[in-house]
Residue, then its C-alpha position, 0 to 999 in steps of 0.5 A: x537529478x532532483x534535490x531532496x528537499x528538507x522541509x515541509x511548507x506548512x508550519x509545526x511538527x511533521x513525520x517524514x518518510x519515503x518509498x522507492x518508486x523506480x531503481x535503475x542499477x544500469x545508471x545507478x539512479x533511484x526515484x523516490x517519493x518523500x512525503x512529509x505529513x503531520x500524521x503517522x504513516x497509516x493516518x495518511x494511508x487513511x487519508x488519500x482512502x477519503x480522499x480517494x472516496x469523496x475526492x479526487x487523487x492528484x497524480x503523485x498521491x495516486x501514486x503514492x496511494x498504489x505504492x503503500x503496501x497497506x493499500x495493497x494489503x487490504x482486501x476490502x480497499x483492492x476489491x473496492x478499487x477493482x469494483x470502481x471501475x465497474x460502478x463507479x466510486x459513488x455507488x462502491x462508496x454507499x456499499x460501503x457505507x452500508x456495510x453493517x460489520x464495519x466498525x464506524x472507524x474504518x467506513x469511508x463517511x463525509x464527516x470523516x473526510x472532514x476531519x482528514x482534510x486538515x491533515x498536512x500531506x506534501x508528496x515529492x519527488x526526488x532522485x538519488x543516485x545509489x553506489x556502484x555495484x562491484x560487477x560479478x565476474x563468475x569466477x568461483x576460487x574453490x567449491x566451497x565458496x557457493x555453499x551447502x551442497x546436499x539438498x534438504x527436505x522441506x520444512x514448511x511441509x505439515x500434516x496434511x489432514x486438517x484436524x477440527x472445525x478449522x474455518x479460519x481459512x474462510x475470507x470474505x469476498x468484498x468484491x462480490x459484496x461490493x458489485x453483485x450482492x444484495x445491500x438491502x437485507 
C-alpha cells in the first residue's frame, strides 16, 4: 500500500487531480494515479501530446496520457496515434504540421514544445483502499421493492427522414489524411 503524497517537489502554486487506473472490489484496494502540475488539466493533456510528439512519454506519463478521457476523445490525436505505428511519430508529425485547417494553437510545432516544457508535471502512484460493499444476498422482501413493471417504449426514437441538407453527421477522416492522403496540393 502506497501513501499518497501531499506535496509536489517543485516550488509555488500547483493544481492536482487523480484518475483510477485499477479497482479491485475483491481486496477492496483501488490504484490511482495523482498528478500534481502548475497548469490546468487540459494544459497537461496539451503537454504529454508535445511531448508525445517531439519526446518521449515515461511509462507513468503514458499511462497517464492513454487515461485522460480528452486523449480519447479527439479523433485527430486517436488517428495520429494509430498512424504512428505505421509511419512513424516524425512523418505523422510533419503531416500534422502541414495540416493547412488547423489553427496555429492546436499544431504540434517545436516552439510550442518549448513553451510546454517549463511546465511542472509529477505523475504518482498511489493505492487507496475503498470500503467494504454490503454483499447482496437475492433475497427480494416484496415485488415492489425491483421497480417498475411495464415496459416502456423508447424515447430516444425520432423521425426517421432526415429533413433538409443536413451534413453535420459528415467527419473528417484523419487517419486516412494522416497515413494515404496527399500533403502536397
Amino acid at each position: 500500500m502506497t501513501a499518497r503524497p501531499r506535496f509536489p517537489k517543485f516550488k509555488g502554486s500547483f493544481k492536482t487531480f487523480s484518475l483510477a487506473t485499477n479497482t479491485n472490489r475483491e481486496l477492496s484496494t483501488e490504484s490511482r494515479l495523482l498528478v500534481f502540475s502548475q497548469g490546468h488539466r487540459a494544459k497537461v493533456v496539451e503537454y504529454l501530446w508535445l511531448k508525445y510528439c517531439w519526446d518521449s512519454l515515461s511509462k507513468k506519463e503514458w499511462e497517464l496520457f492513454l487515461l485522460l478521457p480528452e486523449t480519447l476523445n479527439s479523433e485527430m490525436k486517436v488517428a495520429a496515434l494509430r498512424a504512428a505505428l505505421i509511419l512513424g511519430i516524425t512523418k505523422v508529425r510533419e503531416n500534422l504540421i502541414k495540416v493547412p485547417f488547423l489553427l496555429p494553437e492546436e499544431k504540434p510545432t517545436q516552439i510550442r514544445y518549448q513553451g510546454f516544457k517549463r511546465l511542472n508535471v509529477e505523475i504518482y502512484d498511489f493505492t487507496r483502499t475503498l470500503p467494504r460493499v454490503k454483499k447482496f444476498s437475492g433475497y427480494v422482501k416484496s415485488a415492489s421493492k425491483i421497480g417498475s413493471k411495464r415496459s416502456k417504449s423508447p424515447s430516444f426514437l425520432g423521425p426517421l427522414a432526415v429533413i433538409g441538407n443536413d451534413y453535420a453527421d459528415i467527419k473528417f477522416d484523419w487517419y486516412y489524411y494522416l497515413t494515404v492522403g496527399d500533403q502536397t496540393t
